[in-house]
Biopython code that builds the backbone (N, CA, C, O; Angstrom):
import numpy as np
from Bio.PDB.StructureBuilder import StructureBuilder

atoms = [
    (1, "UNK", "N", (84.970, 78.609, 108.297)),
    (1, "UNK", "CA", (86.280, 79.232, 108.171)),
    (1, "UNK", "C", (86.956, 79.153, 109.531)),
    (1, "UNK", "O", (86.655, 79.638, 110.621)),
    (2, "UNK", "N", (87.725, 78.570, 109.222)),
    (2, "UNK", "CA", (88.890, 78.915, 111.087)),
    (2, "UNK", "C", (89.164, 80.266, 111.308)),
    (2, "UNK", "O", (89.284, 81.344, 110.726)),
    (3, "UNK", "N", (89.209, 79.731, 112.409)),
    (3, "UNK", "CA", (89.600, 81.389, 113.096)),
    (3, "UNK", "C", (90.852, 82.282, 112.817)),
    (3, "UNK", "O", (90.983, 83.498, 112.960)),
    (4, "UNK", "N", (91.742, 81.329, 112.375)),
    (4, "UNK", "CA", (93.207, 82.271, 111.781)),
    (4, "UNK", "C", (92.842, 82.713, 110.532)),
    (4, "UNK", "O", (93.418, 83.745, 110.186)),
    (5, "UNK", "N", (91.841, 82.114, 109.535)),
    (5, "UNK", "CA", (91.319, 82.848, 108.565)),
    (5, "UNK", "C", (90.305, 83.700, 108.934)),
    (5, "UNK", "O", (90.336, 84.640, 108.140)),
    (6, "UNK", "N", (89.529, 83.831, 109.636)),
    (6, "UNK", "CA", (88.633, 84.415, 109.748)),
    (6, "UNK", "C", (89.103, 85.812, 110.370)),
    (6, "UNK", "O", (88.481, 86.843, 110.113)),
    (7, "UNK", "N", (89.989, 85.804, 111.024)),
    (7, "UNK", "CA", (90.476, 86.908, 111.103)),
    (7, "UNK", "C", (91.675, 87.771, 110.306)),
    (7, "UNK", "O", (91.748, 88.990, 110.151)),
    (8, "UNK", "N", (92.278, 87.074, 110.008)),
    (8, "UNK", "CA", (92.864, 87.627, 108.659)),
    (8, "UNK", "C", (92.444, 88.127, 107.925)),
    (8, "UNK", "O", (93.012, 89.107, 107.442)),
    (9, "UNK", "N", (91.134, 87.656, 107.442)),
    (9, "UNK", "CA", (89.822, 88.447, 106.717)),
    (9, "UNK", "C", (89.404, 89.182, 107.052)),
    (9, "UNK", "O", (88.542, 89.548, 106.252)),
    (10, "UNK", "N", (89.462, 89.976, 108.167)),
    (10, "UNK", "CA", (89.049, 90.895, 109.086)),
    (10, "UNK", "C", (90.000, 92.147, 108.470)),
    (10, "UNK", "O", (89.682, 93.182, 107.883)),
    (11, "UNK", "N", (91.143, 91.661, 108.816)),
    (11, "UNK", "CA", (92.044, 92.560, 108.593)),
    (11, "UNK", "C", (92.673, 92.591, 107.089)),
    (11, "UNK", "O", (92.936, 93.773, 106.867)),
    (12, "UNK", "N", (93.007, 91.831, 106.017)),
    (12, "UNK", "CA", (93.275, 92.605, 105.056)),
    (12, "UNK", "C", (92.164, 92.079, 103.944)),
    (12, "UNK", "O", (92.353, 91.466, 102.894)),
    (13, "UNK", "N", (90.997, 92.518, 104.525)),
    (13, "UNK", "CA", (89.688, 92.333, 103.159)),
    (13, "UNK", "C", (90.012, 94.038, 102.406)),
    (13, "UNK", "O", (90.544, 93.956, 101.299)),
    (14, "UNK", "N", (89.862, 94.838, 102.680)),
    (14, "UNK", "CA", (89.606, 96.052, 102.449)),
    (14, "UNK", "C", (90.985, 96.275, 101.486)),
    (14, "UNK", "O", (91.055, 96.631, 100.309)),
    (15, "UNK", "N", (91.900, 95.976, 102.314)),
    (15, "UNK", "CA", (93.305, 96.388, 101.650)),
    (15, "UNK", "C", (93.452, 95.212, 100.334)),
    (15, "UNK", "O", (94.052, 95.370, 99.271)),
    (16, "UNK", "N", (92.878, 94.301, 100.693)),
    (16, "UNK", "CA", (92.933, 93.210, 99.015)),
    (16, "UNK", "C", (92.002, 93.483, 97.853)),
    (16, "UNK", "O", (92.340, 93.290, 96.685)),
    (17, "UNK", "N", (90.758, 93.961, 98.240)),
    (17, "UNK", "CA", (90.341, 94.310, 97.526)),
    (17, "UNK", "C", (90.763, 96.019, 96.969)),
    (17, "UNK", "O", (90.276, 96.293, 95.872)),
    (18, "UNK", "N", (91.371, 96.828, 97.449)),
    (18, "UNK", "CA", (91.610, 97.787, 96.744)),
    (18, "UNK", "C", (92.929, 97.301, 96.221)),
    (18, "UNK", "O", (93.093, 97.774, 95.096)),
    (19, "UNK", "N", (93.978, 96.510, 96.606)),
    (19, "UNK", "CA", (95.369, 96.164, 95.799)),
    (19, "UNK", "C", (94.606, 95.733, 94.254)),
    (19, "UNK", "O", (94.957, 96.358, 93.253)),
    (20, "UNK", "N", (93.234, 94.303, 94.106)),
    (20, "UNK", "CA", (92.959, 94.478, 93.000)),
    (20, "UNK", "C", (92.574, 95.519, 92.223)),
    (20, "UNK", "O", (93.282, 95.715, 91.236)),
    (21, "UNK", "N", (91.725, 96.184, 92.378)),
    (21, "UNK", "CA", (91.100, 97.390, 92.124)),
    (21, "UNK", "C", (92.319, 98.299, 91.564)),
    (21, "UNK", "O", (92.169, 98.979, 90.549)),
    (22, "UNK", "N", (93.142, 98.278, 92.054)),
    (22, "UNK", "CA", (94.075, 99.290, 91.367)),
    (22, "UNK", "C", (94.906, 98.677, 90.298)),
    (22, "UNK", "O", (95.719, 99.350, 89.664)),
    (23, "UNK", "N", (94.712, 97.397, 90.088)),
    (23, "UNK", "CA", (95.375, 96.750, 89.119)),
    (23, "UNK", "C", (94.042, 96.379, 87.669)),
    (23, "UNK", "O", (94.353, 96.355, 86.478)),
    (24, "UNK", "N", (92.980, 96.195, 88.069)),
    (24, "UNK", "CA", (92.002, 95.552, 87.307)),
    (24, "UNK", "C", (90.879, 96.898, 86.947)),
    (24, "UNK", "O", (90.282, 97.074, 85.885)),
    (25, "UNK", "N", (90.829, 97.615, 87.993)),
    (25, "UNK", "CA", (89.973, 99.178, 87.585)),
    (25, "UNK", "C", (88.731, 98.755, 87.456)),
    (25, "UNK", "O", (88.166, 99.242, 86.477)),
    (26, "UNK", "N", (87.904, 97.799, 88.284)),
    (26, "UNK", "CA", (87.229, 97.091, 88.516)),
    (26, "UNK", "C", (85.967, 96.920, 90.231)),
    (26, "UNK", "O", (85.230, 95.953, 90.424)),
    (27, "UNK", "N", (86.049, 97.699, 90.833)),
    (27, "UNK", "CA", (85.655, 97.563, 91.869)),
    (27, "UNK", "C", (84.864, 96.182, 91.657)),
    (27, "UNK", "O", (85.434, 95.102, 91.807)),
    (28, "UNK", "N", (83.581, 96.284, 91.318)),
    (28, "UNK", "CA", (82.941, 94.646, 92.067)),
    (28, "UNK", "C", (83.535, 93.868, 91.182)),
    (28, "UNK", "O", (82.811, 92.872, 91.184)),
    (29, "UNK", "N", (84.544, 93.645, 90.288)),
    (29, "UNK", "CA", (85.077, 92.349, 89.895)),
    (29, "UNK", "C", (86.435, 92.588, 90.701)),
    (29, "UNK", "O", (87.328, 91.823, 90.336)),
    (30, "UNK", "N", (86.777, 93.446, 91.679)),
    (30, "UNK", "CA", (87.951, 92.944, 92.510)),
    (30, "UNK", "C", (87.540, 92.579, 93.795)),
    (30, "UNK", "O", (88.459, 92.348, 94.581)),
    (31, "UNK", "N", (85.929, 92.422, 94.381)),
    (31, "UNK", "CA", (85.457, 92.558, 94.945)),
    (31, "UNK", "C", (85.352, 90.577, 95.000)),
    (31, "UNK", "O", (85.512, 89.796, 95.938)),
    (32, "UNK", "N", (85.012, 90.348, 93.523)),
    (32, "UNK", "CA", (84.692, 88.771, 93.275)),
    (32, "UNK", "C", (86.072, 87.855, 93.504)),
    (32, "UNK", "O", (86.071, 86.821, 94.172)),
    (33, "UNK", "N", (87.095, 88.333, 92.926)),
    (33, "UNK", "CA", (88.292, 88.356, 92.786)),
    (33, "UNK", "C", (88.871, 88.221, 94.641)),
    (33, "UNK", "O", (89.441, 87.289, 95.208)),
    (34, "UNK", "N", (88.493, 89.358, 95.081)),
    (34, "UNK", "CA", (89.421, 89.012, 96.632)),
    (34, "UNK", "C", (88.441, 87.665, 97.117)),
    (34, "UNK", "O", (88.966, 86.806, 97.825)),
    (35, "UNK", "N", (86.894, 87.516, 96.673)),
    (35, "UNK", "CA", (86.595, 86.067, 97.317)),
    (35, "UNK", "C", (86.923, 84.858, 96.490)),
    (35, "UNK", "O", (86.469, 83.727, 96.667)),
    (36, "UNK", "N", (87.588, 85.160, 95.764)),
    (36, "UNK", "CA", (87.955, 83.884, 94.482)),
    (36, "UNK", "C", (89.567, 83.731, 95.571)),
    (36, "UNK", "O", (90.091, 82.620, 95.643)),
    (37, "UNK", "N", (90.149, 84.837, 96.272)),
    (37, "UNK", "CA", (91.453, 84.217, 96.963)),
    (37, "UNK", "C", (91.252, 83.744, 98.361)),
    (37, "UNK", "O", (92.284, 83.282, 98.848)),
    (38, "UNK", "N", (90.528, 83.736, 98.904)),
    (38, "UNK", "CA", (89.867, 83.461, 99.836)),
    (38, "UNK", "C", (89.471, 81.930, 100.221)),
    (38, "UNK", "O", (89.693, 81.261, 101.230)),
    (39, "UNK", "N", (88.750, 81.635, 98.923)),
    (39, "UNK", "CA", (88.352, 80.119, 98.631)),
    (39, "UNK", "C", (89.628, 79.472, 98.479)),
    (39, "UNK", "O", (89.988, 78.561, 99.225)),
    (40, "UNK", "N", (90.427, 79.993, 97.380)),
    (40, "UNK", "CA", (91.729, 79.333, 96.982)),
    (40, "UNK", "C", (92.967, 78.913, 98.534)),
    (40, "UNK", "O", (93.801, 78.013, 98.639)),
    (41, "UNK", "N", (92.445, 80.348, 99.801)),
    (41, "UNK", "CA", (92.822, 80.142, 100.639)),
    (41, "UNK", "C", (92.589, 78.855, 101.726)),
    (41, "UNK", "O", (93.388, 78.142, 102.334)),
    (42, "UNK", "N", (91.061, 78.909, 101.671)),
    (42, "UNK", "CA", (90.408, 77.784, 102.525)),
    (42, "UNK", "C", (90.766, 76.311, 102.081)),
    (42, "UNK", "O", (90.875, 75.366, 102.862)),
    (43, "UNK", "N", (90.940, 76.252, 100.645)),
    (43, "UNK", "CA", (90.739, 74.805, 100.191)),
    (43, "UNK", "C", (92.134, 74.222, 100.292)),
    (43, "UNK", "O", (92.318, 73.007, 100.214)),
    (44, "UNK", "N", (93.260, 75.221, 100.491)),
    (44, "UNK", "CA", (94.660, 74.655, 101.039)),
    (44, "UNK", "C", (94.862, 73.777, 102.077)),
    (44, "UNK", "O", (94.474, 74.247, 103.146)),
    (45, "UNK", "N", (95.350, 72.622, 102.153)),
    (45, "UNK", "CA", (95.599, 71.565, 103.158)),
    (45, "UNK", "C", (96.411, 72.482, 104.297)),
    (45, "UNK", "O", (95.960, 72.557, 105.440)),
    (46, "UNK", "N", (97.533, 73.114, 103.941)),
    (46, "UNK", "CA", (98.305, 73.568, 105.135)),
    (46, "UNK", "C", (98.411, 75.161, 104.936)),
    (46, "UNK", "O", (98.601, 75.782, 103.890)),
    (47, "UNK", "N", (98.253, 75.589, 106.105)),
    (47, "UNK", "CA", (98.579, 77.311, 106.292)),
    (47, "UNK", "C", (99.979, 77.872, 105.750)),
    (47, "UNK", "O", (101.076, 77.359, 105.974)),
    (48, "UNK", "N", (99.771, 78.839, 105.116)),
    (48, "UNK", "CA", (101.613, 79.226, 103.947)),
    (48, "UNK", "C", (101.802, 79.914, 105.561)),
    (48, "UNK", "O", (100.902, 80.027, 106.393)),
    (49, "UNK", "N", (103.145, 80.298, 105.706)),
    (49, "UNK", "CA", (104.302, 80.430, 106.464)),
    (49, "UNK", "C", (103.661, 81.886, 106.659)),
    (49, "UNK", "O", (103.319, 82.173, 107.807)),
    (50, "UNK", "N", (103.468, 82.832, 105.645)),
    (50, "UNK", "CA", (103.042, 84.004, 105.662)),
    (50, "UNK", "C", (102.072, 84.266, 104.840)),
    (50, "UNK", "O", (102.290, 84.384, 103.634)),
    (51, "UNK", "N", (100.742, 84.408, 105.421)),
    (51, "UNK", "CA", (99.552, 83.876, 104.618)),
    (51, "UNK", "C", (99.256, 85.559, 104.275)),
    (51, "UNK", "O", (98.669, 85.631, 103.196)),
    (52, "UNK", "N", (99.391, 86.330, 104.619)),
    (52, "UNK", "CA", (98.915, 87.326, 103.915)),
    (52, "UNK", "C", (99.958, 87.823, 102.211)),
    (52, "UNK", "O", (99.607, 88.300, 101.131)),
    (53, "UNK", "N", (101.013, 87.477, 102.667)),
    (53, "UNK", "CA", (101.975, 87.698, 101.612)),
    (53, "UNK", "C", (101.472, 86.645, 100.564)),
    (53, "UNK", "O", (101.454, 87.019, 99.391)),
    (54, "UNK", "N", (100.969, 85.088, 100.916)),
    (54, "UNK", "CA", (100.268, 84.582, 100.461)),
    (54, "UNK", "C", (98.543, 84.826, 99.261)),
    (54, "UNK", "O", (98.136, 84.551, 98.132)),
    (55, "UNK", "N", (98.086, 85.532, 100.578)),
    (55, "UNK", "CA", (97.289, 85.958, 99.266)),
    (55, "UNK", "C", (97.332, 87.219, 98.720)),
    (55, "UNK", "O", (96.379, 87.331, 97.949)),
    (56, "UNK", "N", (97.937, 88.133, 98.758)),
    (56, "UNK", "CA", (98.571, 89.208, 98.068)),
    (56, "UNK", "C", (98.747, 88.364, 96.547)),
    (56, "UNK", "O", (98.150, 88.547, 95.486)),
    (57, "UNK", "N", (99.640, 87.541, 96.852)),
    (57, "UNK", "CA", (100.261, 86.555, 95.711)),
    (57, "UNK", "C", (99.203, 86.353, 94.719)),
    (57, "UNK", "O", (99.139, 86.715, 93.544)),
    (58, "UNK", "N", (98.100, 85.463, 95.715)),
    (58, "UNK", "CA", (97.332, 84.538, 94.975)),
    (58, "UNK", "C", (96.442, 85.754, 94.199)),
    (58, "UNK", "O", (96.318, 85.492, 93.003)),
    (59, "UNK", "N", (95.883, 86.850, 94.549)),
    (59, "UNK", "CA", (95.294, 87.924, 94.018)),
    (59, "UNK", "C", (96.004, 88.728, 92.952)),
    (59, "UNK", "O", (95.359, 89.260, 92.049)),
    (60, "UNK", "N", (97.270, 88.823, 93.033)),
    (60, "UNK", "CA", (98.321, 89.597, 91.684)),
    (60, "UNK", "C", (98.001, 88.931, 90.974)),
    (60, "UNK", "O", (97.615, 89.401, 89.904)),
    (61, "UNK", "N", (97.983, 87.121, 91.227)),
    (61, "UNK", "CA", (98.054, 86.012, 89.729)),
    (61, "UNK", "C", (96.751, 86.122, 89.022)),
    (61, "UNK", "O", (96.580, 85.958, 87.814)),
    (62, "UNK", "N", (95.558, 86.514, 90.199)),
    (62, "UNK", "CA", (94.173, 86.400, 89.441)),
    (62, "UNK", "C", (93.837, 88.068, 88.753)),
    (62, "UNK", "O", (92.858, 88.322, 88.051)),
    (63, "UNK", "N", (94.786, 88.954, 89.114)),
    (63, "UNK", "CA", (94.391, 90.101, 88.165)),
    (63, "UNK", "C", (95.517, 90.134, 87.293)),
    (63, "UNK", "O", (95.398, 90.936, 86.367)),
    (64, "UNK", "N", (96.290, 89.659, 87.323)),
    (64, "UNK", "CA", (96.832, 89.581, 86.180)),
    (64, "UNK", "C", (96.153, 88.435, 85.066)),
    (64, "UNK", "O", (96.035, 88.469, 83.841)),
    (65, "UNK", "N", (95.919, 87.812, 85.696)),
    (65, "UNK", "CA", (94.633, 86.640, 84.640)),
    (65, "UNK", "C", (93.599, 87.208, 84.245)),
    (65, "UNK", "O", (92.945, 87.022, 83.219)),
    (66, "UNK", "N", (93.463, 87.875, 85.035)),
    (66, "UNK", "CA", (92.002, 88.742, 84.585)),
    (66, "UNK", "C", (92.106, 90.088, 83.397)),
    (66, "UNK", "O", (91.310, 90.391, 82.508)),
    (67, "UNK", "N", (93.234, 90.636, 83.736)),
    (67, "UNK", "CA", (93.799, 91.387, 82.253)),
    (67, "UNK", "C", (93.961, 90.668, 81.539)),
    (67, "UNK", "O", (94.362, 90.989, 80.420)),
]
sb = StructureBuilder()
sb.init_structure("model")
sb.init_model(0)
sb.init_chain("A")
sb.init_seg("    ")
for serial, (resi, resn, name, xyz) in enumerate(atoms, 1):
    if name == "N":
        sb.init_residue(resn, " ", resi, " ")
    sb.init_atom(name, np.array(xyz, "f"), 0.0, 1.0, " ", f" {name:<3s}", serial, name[0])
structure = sb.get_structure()
């Protein structure tokens, strides 16, 4: 993981996984879920402009998939 991810992960792991959690009512499947955005994060060719707003995003789409 690079270091601009790796620290990003630092800082909003906790807060992504409870944004799912309050949508899915799910602790360890929002738990699977914030590393399912994570991956989706890494395997991107280029860094989004605002990567946390980014995966906020990518995590709404997977609990809403997940309902």
């Amino acid at each position: 993981m690079s270091e601009p991810w790796a620290s990003l992960y630092r800082q909003v792991w906790d807060d992504l996984v409870r944004y799912i959690d309050r949508r899915i009512w799910d602790p360890e499947r929002a738990q699977e879920l914030a590393q399912e955005t994570f991956i989706r994060a890494l395997r991107e060719e280029e860094t989004p402009d605002s990567p946390r707003a980014w995966l906020f995003t990518v995590a709404a789409n997977l609990a809403r998939d997940e309902a």
